[in-house]
Every structure is written in structure tokens, then in C-alpha cells.
C-alpha positions as CSV (number, residue, x, y, z in Angstrom):
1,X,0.0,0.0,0.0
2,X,1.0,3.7,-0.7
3,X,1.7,6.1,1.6
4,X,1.7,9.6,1.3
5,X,4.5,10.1,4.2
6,X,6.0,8.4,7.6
7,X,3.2,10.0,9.3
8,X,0.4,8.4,7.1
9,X,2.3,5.4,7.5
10,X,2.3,5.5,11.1
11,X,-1.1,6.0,11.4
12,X,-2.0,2.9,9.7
13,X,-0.1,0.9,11.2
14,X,-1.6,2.1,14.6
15,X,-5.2,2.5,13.9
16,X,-5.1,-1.3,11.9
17,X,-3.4,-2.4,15.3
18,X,-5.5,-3.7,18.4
19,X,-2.1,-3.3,20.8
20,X,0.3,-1.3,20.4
21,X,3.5,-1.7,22.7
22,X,7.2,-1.4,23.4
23,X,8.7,-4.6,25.0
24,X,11.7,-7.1,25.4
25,X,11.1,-10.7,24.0
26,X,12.9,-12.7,26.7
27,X,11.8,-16.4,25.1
28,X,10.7,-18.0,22.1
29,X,8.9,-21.2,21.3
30,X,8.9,-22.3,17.6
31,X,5.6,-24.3,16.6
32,X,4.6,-26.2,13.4
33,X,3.5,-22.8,12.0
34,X,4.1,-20.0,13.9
35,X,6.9,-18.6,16.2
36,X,5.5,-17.2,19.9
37,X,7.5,-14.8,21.8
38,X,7.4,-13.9,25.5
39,X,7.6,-10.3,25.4
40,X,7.8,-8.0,28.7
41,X,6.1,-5.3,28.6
42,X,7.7,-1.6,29.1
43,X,5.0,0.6,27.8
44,X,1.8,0.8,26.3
45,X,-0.2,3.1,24.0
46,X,-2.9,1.3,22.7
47,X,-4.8,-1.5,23.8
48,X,-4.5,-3.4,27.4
49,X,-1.3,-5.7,28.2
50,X,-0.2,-7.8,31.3
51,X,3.6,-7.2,32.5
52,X,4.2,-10.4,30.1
53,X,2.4,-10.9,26.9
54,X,2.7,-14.3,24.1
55,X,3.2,-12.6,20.2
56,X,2.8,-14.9,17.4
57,X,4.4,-14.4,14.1
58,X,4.6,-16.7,11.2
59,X,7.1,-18.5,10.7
60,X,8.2,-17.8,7.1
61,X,9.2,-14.4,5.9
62,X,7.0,-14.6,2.9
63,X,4.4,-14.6,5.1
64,X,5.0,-11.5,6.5
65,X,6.9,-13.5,9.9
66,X,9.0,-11.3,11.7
67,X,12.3,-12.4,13.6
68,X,12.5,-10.9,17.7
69,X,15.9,-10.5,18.9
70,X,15.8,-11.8,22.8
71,X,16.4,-8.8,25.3
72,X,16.3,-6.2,22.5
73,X,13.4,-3.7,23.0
74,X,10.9,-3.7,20.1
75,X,7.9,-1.5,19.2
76,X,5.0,-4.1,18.4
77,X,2.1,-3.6,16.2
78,X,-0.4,-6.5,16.8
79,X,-3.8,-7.8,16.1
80,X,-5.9,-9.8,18.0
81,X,-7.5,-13.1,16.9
82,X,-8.4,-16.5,18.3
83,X,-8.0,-14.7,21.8
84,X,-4.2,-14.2,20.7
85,X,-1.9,-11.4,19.8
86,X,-0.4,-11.8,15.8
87,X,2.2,-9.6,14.3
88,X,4.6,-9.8,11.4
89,X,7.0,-7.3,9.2
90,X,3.6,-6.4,7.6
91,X,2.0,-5.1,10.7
92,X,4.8,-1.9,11.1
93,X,6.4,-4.0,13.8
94,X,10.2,-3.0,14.1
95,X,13.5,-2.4,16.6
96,X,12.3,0.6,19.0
97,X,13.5,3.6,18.0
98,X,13.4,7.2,19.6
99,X,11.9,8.6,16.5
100,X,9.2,6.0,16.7
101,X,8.4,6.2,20.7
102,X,8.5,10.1,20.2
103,X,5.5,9.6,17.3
104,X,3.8,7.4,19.4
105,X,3.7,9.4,22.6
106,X,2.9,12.6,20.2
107,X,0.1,10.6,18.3
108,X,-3.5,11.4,19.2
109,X,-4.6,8.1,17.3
110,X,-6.9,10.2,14.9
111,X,-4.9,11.2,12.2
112,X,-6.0,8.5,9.9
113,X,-9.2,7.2,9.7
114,X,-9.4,3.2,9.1
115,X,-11.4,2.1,6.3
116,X,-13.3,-0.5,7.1
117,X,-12.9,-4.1,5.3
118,X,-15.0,-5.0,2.5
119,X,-17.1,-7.8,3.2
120,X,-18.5,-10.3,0.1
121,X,-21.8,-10.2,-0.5
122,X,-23.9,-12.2,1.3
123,X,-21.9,-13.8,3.2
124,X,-22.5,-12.7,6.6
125,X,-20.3,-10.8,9.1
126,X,-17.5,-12.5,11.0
127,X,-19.0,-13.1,14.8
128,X,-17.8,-11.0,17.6
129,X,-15.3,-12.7,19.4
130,X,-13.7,-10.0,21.6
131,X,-13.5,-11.2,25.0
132,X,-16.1,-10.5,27.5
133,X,-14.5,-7.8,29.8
134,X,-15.7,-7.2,33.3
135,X,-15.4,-5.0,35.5
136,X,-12.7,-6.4,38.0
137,X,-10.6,-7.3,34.9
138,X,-11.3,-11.0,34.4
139,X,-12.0,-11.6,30.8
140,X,-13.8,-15.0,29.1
141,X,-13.8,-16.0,25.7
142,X,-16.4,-15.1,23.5
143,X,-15.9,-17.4,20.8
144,X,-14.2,-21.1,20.8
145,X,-12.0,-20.9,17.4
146,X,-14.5,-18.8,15.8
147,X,-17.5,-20.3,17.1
148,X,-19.7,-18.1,19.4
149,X,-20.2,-19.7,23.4
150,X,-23.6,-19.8,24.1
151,X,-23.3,-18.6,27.8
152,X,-26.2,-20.3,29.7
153,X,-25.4,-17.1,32.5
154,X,-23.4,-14.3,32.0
155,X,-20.2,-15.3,32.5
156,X,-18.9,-12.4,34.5
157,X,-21.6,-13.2,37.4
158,X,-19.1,-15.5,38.3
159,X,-16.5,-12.8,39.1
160,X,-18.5,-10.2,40.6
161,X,-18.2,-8.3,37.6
162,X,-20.8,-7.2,34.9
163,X,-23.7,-9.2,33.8
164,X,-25.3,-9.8,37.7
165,X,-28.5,-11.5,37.7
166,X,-30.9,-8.5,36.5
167,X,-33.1,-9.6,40.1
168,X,-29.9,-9.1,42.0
169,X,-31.0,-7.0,45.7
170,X,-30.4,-3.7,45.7
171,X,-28.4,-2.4,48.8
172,X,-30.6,-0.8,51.3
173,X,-30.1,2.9,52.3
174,X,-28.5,1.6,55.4
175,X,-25.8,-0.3,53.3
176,X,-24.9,2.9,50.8
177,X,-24.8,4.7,54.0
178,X,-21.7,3.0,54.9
179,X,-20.0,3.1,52.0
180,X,-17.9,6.2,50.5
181,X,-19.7,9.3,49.0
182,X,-17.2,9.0,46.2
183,X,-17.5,5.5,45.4
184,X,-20.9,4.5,44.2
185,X,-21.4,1.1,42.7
186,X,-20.7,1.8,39.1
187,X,-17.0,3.2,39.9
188,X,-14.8,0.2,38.4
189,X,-13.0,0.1,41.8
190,X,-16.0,-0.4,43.8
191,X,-15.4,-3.7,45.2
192,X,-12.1,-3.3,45.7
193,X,-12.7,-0.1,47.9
194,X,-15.3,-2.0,49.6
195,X,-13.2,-4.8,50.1
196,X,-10.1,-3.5,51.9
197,X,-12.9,-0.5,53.6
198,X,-14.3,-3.6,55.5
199,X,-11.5,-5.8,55.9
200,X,-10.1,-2.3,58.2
201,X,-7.6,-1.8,55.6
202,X,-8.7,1.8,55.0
203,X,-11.2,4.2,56.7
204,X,-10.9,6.8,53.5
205,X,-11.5,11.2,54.4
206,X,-12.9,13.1,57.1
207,X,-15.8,14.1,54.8
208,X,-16.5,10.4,53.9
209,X,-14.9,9.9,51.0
210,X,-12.0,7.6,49.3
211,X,-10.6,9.7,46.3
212,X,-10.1,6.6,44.0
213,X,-8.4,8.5,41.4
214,X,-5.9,10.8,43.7
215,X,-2.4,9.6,43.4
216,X,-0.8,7.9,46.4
217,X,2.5,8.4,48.1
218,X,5.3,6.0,49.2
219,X,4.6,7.0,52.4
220,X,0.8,6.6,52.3
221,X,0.7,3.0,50.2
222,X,3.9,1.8,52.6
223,X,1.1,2.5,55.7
224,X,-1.6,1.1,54.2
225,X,0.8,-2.1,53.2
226,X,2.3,-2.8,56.3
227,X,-1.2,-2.7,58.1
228,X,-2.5,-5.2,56.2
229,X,0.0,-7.8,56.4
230,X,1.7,-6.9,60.1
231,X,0.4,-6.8,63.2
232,X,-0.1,-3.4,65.0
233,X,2.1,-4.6,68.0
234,X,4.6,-5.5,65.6
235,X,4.6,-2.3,63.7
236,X,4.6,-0.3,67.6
237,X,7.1,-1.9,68.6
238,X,9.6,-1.1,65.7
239,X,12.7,0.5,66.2
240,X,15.5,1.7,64.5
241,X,17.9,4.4,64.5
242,X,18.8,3.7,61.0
243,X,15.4,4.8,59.1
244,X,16.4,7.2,55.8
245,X,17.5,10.7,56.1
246,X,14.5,12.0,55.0
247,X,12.6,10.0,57.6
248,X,12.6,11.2,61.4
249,X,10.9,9.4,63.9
250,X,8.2,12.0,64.7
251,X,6.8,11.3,61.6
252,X,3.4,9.6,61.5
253,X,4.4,6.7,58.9
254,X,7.8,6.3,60.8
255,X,6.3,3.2,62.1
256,X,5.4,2.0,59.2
257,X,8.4,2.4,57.3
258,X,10.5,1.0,60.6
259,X,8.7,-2.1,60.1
260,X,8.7,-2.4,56.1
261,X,12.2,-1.6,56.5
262,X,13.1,-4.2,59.2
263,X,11.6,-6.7,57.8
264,X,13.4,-6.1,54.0
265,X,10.3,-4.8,52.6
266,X,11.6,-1.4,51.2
267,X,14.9,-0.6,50.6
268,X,15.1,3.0,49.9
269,X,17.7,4.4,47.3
270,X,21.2,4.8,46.8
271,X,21.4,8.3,48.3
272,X,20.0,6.4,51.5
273,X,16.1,8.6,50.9
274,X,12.7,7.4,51.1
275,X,11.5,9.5,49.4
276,X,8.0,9.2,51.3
277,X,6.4,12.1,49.5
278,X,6.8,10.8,46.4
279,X,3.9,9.5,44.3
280,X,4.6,5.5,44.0
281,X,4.3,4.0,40.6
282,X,3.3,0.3,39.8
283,X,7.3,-1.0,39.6
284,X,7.7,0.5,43.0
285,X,4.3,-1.1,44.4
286,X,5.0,-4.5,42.8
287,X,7.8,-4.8,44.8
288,X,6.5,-3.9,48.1
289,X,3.4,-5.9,47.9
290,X,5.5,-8.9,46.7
291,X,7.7,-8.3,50.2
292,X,5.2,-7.4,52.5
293,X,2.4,-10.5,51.2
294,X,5.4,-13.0,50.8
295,X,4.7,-13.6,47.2
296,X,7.1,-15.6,45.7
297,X,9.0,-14.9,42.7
298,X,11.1,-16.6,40.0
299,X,14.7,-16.4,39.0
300,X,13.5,-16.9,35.3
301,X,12.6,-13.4,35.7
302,X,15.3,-11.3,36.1
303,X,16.7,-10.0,32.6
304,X,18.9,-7.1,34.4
305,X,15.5,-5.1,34.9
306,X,14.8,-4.5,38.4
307,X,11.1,-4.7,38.7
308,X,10.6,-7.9,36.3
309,X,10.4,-10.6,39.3
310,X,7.6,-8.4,41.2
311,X,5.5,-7.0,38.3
312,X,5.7,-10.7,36.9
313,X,5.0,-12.3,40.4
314,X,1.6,-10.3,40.3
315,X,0.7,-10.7,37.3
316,X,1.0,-14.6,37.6
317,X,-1.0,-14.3,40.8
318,X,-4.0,-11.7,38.9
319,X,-2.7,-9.4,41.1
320,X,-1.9,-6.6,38.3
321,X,-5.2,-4.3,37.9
322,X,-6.7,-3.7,34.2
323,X,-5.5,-0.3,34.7
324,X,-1.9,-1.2,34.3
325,X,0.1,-0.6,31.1
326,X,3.6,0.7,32.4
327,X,5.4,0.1,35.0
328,X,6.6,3.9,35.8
329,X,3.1,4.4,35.8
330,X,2.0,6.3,39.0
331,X,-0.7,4.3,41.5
332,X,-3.8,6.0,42.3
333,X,-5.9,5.0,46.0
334,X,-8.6,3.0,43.5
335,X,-5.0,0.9,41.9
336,X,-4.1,0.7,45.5
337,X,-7.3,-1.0,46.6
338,X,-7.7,-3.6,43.5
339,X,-3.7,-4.7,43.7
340,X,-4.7,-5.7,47.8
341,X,-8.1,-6.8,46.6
342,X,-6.8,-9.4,44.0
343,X,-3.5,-10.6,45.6
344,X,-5.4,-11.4,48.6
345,X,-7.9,-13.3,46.2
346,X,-5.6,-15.0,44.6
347,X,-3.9,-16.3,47.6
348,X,-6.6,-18.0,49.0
């Protein structure tokens, strides 16, 4: 196809894709017909992507199949299809480059309009097979190969999700009451919130709300952490004269961060900071939830990036929430809540 310039090009490629991603392949498995890379995922600008994500190419060139180096960062165009990710040298998928991440990060994703596909007449359309989505982030297949499921029941009444039964109670007054006046039941986060609100996790504002979407500090998710997973004796009884500089024992989360630190939780940085008014991102979180709830990780996972083992620990465990797609990406109170929410799921 002809293209009028890079940009044009670009565009295509993008709007014709259903992710859209910059990633390592660490492993590849070669099958009778295609090849599958492990890819880990460093950043995402279209579409939704776990910390590790399988992309199939074909095997022969002529077929558009595109060779992965291992451990060399890639920009990946794919499409979607039998519930798996395809790409190929035809899809625009290439080596990362600046020039590329700086159009991607610039591009508003409506700079070229897809045409739609032209479909022979009378045959009838393709079935919809794009994975039923709900709202705590489990998905279900829609189609087996391409064959539609005929769902007796929704299948995301299973996960507390979309699709209740439609003679599901109503919470009385009473029950809303105790709630958060920011969190209704259609926020995406609600039973989450709910969730770590009664388990004593959180107790939210003064004025009765949570503020799901405010960003949260290393301080603030380090408290809310090490309450959850350590007993308040334990965390009272903490003491150290070697916290960080920038931590004083006055503080309010000195406890806190005593205890994370102690038991090898947190680690600080180089210049021996905290850094507790810092807004914590999802690299930073991984790796104190992984400490603090014992979560195991594996030595397969460490390809000289720091925060592989932990992002990959929790995404193994469904601990990663649907709102993730990099890991510098900064946490907000409603992240906060699903992360605890699923990992303490998962673990039973």
C-alpha cells in the first residue's frame, strides 16, 4: 500500500493495530507454524497488556513472519484473533527507535481514519469474538476458534463483575450509607474499595470519602501495606535508629516504614532517601506488595530489569489491575485497593 508520508504510514499501522507496545522478547517457542515470543512489557499506548504478553508471528518471511531479537526492546504492532496477539514485518512492527516512541507518545490516534474491510456479498459478518471484559478485569472467551459460546449465565456473574442476575437486591439505604460518598457502585474500583474498607484496611477522608483517582504516596501505600500484612504490635514496637535521612521518627508513617524496612520490605535508594512524599508507581508497588504478602517470585525473571520478578510475580498471581500498562506508571488510592483486593484473592 501507498503512503503519502511516515506519518500516514504510522497511522495505519496504529489504527489497523488492536495493541500497540514497546517490549523485550525474553523467550521464544517455535511451533509447526508460527513462532511465539514472550515479550515483557515496558509501555503501552494502545490496547491493554499484562507485565508479560505471548506474540505470534509466522514463521516464514514470505508470510509476513518477523524475527524478535531476545532482550532487544521492540515496538509491536499487533492484532488480535483466536484470543491471541499476531504480528509480522507487515504489521509496522520494528526495533524501538526514539523517533518511533516520540510519534507514538505525540500521536492522538486520529490522524487517519481506518477504512473498514469489504465484506462479500452475502456472506454474513464475522461473529464478535472479543473477550467478555468485566469490571474487576477477568475476561472470558467469546468465541471457541470462531464459534460463538452460548453462555447459559453471564459469565462475568461469576466474578462479581458485569452481567449480575438482572433480580440481583439492591443495597438498602443503610448499606450505601456506609459506604464512601465517592464511590458508588458503578465506579470500576468499587469492590475493591469496599473490600479493603471492611476488611479495616482503609477508613478513607474526614468528609467520607476515598478519592479513587488521587495519586498515592510511598509513604501513604507503605502504611496502608504494612497494616494489612503486620500486626499493629509489631509495627509499635519497631525501632530503628537507621530509618532514611529523610525520615525522622516524629513522623506519623515512621512506624510504618521502621517495620517495612526491618523486615526487607523497602529498601530506599542509593542516596539512602525514602522518598515518602513521592507519588509511587506500579514498579515501586509490585515490589513492596510482593515483600510485604510474601509472594514468591522466580529467578527466570530477572533479565537485568529491576522490577521484572515483582510485576511478573503479580501478574501470575491476577494481582496486576486492568488499569496497568507501564510500570513507571503512578498508582492512584482506587489501583491501590484492586492490587490488595486481587492478591489477597488470589492467595486463598
Amino acid at each position: 500500500m501507498y503512503y503519502e508520508d511516515e506519518n500516514e504510514r504510522n497511522a495505519a499501522f496504529y489504527n489497523n493495530a488492536d495493541l500497540v507496545v514497546q517490549g523485550v522478547p525474553i523467550e521464544v517457542q517455535f511451533e509447526e507454524r508460527l513462532v511465539q515470543y514472550s515479550v515483557a512489557i515496558e509501555k503501552v499506548w494502545k490496547g491493554k497488556a499484562d507485565a508479560l504478553v505471548s506474540i505470534n508471528t509466522a514463521l516464514d518471511s514470505a508470510a509476513c513472519g518477523i524475527t524478535l531479537n531476545i532482550d532487544e526492546p521492540v515496538i509491536i504492532f499487533a492484532y488480535q484473533s483466536d484470543n491471541q496477539y499476531h504480528t509480522g514485518l507487515c504489521s509496522g512492527t520494528a526495533v524501538a527507535s526514539d523517533t518511533q516512541v516520540k510519534w507514538l507518545n505525540d500521536f492522538d490516534g486520529t490522524t487517519v481514519a481506518v477504512l473498514p474491510k469489504e465484506q462479500p456479498e452475502n456472506e454474513p459478518p464475522p461473529p464478535d469474538c472479543t473477550p467478555y471484559s468485566c469490571k474487576n478485569g477477568d475476561r472470558f472467551s467469546r468465541c471457541e476458534g470462531t464459534t460463538p459460546i452460548n453462555y447459559l449465565v453471564h459469565p462475568c456473574q461469576f466474578s462479581n463483575g458485569e452481567g449480575e442476575p438482572e433480580n440481583k437486591p439492591e443495597p438498602n439505604e443503610q448499606e450505601e450509607s456506609q459506604g464512601f460518598s465517592d464511590v458508588g457502585k458503578e465506579h470500576s474500583n468499587f469492590t475493591s474499595i469496599s473490600f479493603v474498607k471492611n476488611e479495616g484496611i482503609v477508613k478513607g477522608y474526614e468528609d467520607g470519602s476515598f478519592k479513587p483517582d488521587q495519586r498515592i504516596n510511598r509513604a501513604e501505600f507503605t502504611k496502608i501495606i504494612v497494616a494489612a500484612n503486620f500486626t499493629r504490635e509489631a509495627i509499635d514496637t519497631c525501632e530503628s535508629n537507621d530509618l532514611f535521612s529523610d525520615v525522622l521518627q516524629s513522623n506519623w508513617f515512621a512506624d510504618f516504614v521502621c517495620t517495612a524496612k526491618k523486615d526487607g520490605v523497602i529498601d530506599g535508594y542509593p542516596d539512602g532517601t525514602f522518598r515518602p512524599g513521592a507519588f509511587v508507581n506500579f514498579a515501586e508497588a509490585a515490589k513492596i506488595v510482593v515483600g510485604a504478602f510474601g509472594i514468591g517470585t522466580s529467578p527466570g525473571d530477572s533479565k537485568d530489569i529491576w522490577w521484572q520478578p515483582y510485576v511478573f510475580a503479580l501478574a501470575r498471581l491476577g494481582g496486576l489491575p486492568s488499569t496497568f500498562s507501564d510500570p513507571n506508571q503512578q498508582l492512584t488510592r482506587g489501583d491501590m485497593a484492586e492490587i490488595i483486593y486481587r492478591v489477597r484473592m488470589g492467595m486463598e
